[in-house]
N, C-alpha and C positions, 0 to 999 in steps of 0.2 A: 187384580179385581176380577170377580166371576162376569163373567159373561150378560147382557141383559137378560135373555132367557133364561136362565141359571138363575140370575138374581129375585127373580118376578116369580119362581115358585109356592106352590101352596102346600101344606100338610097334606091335602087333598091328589093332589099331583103324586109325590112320594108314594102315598098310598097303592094309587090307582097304578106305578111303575112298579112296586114291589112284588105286586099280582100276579102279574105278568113277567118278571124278569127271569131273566133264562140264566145259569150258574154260568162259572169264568172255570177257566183251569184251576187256580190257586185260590185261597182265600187272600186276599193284602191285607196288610198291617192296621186301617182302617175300617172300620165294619159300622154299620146302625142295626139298630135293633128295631124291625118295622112289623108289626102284627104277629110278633112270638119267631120270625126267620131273622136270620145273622145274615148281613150280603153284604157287600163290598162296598163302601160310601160314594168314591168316585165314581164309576161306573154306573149307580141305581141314582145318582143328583144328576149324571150327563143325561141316562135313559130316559129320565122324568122330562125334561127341558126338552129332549129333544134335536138336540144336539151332537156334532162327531165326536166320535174317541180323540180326537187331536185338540179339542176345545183349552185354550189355556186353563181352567178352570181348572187350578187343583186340589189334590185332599185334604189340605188344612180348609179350605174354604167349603168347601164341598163337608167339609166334618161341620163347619161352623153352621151352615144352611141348615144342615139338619139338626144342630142343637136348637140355634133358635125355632125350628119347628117344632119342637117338643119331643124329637126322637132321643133314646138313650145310644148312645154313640163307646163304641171301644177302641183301645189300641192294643194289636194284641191281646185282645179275648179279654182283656182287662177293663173296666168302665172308666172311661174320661169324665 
């Protein structure tokens, strides 16, 4: 289960962390599609909440938060 912070996110949230995110070394296997940029699901759902890198919160959940947000979501550059 994603974290309360995590779960209590907005479309708006996402947005506003997208803006602002700074790139990873790799791309991972998970990506959203936010304002025409590819970035990393896990990483830009923790960013947004506000939470550590160590949060149990992970990419399947963190994919699913931003589908129900309205985000297009990939695995492997592929669209889920």
């Amino acid at each position: 289960m994603a974290s309360p912070k995590v779960a209590a996110l907005t479309r708006q949230d996402i947005i506003k962390a997208a803006r602002s995110f700074k790139g990873t070394r790799r791309m991972p296997k998970w990506t959203a599609i936010v304002e025409g940029k590819e970035l990393p699901a896990r990483p830009l759902v923790l960013g947004a909440a506000g939470v550590a890198p160590n949060d149990t919160t992970n990419s399947h959940q963190a994919v699913a938060i931003l589908k129900g947000l309205g985000f297009d979501t990939r695995y492997e550059g592929k669209s889920v």
